[in-house]
mmCIF file of the C-alpha atoms, coordinates in Angstrom:
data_MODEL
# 
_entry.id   MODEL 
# 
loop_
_atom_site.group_PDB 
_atom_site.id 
_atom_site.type_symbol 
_atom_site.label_atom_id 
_atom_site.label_alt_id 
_atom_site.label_comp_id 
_atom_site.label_asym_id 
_atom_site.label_entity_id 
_atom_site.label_seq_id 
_atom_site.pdbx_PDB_ins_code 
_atom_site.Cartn_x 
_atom_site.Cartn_y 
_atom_site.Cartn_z 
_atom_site.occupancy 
_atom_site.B_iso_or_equiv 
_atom_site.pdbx_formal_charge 
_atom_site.auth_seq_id 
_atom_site.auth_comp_id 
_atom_site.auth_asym_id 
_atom_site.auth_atom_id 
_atom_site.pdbx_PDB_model_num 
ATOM 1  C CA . UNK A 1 1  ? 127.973 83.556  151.173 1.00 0.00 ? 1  UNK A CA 1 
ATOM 2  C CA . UNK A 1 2  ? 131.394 84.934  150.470 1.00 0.00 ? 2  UNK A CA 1 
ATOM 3  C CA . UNK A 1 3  ? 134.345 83.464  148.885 1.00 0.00 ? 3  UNK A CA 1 
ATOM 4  C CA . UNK A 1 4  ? 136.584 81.944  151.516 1.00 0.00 ? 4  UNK A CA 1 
ATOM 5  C CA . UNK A 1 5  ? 139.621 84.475  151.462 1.00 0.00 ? 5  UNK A CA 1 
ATOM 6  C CA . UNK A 1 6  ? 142.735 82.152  151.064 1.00 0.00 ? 6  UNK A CA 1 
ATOM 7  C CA . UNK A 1 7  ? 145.236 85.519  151.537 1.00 0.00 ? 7  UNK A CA 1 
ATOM 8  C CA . UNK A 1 8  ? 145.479 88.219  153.354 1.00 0.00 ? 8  UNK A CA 1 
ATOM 9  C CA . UNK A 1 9  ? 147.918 91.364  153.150 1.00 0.00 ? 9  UNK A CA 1 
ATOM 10 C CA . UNK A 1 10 ? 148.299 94.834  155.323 1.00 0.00 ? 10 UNK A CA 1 
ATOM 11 C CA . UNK A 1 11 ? 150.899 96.720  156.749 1.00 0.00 ? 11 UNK A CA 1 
ATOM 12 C CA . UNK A 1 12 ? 151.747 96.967  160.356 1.00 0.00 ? 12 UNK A CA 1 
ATOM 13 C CA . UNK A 1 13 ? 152.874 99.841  162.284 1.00 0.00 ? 13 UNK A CA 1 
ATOM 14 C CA . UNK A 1 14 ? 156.432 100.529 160.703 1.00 0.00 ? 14 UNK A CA 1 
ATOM 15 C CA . UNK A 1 15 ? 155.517 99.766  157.185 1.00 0.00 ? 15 UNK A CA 1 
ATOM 16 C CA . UNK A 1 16 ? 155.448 96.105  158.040 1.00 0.00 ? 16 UNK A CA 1 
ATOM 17 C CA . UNK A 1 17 ? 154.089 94.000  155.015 1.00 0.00 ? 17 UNK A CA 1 
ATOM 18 C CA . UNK A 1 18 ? 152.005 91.247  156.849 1.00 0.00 ? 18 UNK A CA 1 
ATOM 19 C CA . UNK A 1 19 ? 151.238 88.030  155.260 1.00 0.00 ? 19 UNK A CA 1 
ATOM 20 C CA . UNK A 1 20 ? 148.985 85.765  155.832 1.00 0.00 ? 20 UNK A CA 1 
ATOM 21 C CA . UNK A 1 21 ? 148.240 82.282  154.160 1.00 0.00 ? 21 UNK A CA 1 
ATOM 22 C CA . UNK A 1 22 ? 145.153 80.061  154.725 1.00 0.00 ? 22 UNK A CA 1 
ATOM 23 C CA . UNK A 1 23 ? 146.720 77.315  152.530 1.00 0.00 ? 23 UNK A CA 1 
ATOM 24 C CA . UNK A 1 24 ? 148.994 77.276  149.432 1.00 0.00 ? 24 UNK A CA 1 
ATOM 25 C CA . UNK A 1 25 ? 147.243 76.404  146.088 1.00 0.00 ? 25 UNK A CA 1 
ATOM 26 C CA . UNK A 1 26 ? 148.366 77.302  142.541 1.00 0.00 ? 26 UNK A CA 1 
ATOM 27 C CA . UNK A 1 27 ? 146.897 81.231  143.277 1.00 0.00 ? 27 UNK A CA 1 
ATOM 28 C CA . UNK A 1 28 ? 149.811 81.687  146.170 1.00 0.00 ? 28 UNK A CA 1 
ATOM 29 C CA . UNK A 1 29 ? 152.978 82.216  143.503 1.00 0.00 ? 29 UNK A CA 1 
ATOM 30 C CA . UNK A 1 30 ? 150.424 85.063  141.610 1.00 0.00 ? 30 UNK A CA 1 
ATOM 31 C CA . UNK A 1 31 ? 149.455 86.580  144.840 1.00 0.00 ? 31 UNK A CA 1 
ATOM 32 C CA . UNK A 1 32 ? 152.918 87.040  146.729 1.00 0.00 ? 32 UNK A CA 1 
ATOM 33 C CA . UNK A 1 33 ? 154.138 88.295  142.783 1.00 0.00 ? 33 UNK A CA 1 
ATOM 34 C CA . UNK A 1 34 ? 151.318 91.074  142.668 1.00 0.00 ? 34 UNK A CA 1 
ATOM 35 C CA . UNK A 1 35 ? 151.649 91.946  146.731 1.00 0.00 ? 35 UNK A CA 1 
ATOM 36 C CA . UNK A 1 36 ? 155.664 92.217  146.192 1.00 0.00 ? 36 UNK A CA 1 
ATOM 37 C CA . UNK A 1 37 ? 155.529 94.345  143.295 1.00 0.00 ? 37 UNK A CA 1 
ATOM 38 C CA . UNK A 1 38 ? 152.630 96.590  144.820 1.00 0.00 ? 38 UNK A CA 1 
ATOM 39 C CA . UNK A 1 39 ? 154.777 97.026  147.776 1.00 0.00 ? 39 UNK A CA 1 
ATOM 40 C CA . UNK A 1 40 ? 157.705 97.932  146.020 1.00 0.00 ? 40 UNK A CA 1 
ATOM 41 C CA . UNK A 1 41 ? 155.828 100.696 143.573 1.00 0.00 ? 41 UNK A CA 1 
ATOM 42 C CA . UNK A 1 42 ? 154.622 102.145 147.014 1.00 0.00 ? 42 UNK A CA 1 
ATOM 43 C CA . UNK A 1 43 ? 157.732 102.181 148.601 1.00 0.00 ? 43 UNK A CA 1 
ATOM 44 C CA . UNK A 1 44 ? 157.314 101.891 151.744 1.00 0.00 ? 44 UNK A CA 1 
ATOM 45 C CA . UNK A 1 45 ? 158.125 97.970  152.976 1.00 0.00 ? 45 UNK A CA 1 
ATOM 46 C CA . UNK A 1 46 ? 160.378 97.743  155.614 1.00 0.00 ? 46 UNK A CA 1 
ATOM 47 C CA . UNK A 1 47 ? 160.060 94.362  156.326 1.00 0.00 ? 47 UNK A CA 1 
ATOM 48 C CA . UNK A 1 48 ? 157.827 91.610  155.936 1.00 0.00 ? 48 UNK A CA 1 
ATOM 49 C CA . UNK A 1 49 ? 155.575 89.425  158.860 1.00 0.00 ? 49 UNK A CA 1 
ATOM 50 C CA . UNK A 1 50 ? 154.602 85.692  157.120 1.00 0.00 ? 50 UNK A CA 1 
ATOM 51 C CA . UNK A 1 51 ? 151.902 84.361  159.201 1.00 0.00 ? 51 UNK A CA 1 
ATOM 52 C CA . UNK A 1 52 ? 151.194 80.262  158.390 1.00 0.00 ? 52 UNK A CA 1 
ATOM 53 C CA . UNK A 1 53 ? 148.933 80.213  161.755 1.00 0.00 ? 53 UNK A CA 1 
ATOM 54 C CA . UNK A 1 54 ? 145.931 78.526  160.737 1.00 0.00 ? 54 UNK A CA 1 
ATOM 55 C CA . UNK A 1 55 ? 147.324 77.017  157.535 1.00 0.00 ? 55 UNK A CA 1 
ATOM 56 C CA . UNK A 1 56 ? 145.761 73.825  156.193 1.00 0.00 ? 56 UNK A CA 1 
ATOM 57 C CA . UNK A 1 57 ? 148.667 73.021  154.161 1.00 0.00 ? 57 UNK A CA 1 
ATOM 58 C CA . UNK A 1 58 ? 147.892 72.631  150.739 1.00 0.00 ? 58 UNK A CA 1 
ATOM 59 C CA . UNK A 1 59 ? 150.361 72.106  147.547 1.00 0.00 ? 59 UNK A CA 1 
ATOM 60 C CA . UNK A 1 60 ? 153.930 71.631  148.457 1.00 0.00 ? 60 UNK A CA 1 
ATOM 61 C CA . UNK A 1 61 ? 155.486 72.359  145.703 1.00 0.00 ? 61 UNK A CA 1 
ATOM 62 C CA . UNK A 1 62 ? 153.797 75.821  145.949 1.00 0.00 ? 62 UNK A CA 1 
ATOM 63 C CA . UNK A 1 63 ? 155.234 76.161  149.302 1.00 0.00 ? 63 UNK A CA 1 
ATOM 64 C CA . UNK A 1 64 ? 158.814 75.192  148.489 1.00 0.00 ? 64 UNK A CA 1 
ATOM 65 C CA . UNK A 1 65 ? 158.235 77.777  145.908 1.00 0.00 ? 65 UNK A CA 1 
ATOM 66 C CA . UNK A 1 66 ? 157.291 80.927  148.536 1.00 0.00 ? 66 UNK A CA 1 
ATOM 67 C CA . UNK A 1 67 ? 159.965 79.937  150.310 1.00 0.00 ? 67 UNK A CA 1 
ATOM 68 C CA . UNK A 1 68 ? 162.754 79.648  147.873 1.00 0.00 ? 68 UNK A CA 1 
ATOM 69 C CA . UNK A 1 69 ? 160.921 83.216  146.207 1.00 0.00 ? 69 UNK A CA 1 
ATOM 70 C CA . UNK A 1 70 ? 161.064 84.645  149.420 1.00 0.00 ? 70 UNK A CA 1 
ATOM 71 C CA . UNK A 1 71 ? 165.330 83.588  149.761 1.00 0.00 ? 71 UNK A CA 1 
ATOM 72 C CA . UNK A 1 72 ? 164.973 80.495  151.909 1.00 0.00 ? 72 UNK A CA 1 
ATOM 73 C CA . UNK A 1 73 ? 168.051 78.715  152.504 1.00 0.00 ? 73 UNK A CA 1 
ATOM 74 C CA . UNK A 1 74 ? 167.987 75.360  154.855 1.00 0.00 ? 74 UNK A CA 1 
ATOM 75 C CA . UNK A 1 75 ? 165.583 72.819  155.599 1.00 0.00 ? 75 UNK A CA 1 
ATOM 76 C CA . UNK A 1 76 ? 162.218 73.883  154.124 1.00 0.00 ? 76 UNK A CA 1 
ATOM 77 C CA . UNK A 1 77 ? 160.001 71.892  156.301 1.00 0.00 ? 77 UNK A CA 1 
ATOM 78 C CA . UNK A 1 78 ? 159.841 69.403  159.188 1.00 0.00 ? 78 UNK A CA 1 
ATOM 79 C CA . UNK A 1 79 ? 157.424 66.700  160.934 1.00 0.00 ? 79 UNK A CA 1 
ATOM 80 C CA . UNK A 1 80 ? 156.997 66.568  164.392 1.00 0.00 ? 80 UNK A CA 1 
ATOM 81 C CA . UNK A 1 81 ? 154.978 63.862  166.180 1.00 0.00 ? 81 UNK A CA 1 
# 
């Protein structure tokens, strides 16, 4: 059986870098590093699509890390019940 694939990364139509994260574990910071820096030696990201649908969660202080990495300003994450 294969590896369970905690990442995934294409590009949309209009050079749209999409994201997607299964759960954030110590791998996430290393992954969005090499994905930034390979889209930005093929220049050709327009914009980027972050896609937490399915995401178990994982280590928060990896999280608040992707989202102060990625410019996040504000309230970083919220409970509702």
């Amino acid at each position: 059986m294969p590896p369970l694939q905690l990442q995934e990364r294409r590009y949309l139509p209009g050079n749209l870098l999409y994201l997607h994260w299964m759960m954030f574990n110590d791998d996430s910071l290393q992954w969005l590093n090499a994905t930034l820096a390979a889209a930005h030696d093929e220049d050709k990201l327009e914009g980027l699509a972050i896609d937490l649908r399915g995401n178990a969660g994982g280590l928060a202080r990896v999280a608040a890390e992707v989202y102060a990495m990625l410019g996040g300003e504000g309230v970083f994450a919220w409970h509702k019940s």
